[in-house]
C-alpha positions in Angstrom: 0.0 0.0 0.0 1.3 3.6 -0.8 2.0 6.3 1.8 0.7 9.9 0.7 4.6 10.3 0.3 4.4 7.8 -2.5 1.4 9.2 -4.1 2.9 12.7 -4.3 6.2 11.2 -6.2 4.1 9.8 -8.7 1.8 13.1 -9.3 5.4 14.8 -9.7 6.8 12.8 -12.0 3.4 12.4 -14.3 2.6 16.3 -13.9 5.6 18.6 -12.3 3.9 22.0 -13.1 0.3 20.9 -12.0 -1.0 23.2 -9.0 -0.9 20.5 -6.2 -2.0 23.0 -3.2 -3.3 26.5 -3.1 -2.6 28.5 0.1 -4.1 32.2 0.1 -3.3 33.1 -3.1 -0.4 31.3 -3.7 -0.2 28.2 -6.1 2.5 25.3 -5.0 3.1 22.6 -8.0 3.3 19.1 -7.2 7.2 19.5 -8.0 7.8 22.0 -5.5 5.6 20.1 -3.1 8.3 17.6 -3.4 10.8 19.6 -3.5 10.0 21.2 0.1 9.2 18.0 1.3 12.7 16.1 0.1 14.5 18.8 1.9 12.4 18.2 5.1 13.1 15.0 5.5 17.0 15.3 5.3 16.2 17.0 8.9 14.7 14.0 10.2 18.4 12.8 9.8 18.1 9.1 9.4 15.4 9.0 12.3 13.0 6.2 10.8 10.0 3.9 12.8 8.9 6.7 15.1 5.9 8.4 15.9 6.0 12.1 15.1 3.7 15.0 16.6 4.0 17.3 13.9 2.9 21.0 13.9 3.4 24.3 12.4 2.5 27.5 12.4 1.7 27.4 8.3 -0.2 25.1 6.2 2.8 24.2 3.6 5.1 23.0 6.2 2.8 20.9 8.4 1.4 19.2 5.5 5.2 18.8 3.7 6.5 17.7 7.2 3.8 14.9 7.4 5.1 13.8 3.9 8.8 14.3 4.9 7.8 12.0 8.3 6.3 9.1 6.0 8.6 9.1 3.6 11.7 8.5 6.5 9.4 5.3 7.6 7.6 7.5 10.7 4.5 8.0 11.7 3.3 11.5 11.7 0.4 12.7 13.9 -0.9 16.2 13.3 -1.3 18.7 15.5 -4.8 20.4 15.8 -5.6 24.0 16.5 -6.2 25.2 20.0 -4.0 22.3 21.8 -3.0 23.4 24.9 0.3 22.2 26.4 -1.0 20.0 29.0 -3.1 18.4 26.1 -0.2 17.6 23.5 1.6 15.8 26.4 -1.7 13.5 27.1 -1.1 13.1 23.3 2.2 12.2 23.8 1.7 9.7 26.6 -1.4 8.3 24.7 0.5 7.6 21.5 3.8 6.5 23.1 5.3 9.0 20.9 9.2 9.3 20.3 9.1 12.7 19.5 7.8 16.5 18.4 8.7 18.1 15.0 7.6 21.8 15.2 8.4 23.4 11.5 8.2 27.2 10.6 10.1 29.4 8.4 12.9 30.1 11.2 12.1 27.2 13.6 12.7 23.6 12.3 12.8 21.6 15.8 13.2 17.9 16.7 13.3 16.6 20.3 12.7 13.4 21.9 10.1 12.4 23.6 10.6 10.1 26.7 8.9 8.7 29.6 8.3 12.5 30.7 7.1 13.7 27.3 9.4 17.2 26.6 7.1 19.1 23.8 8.8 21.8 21.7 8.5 25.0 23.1 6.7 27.7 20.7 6.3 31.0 21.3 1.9 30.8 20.4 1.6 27.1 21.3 -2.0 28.0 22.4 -2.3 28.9 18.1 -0.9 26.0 16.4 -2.4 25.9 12.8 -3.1 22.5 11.3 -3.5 21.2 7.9 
């Protein structure tokens, strides 16, 4: 079975140009969907098998950092708007997850997550956006 990861490879490589997302006004092809996304996961740096709370400030890089996740072998779990602190690490501790990927423009963040979950500090975590 393919991964959205997959899915997007093959939409690249049949139709580069093709608008694959629109965010305000802004078109992003299915190329430089991949593009962003490629680039993403050489961050993960070789991390593969673990489950990922992802979130992000902007559309773009939560959805490309759940795309980076599955294409490194993780499992990415998105964050939803309006998840307070004390509720991500109930998430955490639910999921047994082995770590938080917070992605912005100037914040691109992995820590572990152990038997105390540790969640990445941001500045508006009461605000995180989701896809």
């Amino acid at each position: 079975m393919k991964n959205f990861y997959e899915l997007l490879k093959e939409k690249a490589a049949i139709h580069p140009a093709k608008p694959a997302l629109f965010i305000d006004e802004k078109s992003i092809s299915y190329n430089e969907l991949l593009d962003i996304t490629d680039r993403l996961s050489e961050k993960l740096d070789g991390k593969r098998g673990l489950k990922l709370l992802i979130f992000s400030d902007e559309h773009l890089h939560q959805l490309a950092g759940f795309l980076a996740a599955q294409k490194n072998g993780n499992i990415p779990i998105l964050l939803h708007k309006g998840i307070s602190s004390e509720e991500k690490r109930q998430i955490a501790i639910a999921n047994r997850l082995h770590g938080c990927w917070q992605l912005s423009e100037s914040c691109n963040r992995f820590e572990s997550i152990s038997n105390e979950p540790k969640l990445c500090s941001n500045s508006n975590e009461e605000d995180a956006d989701v896809v």
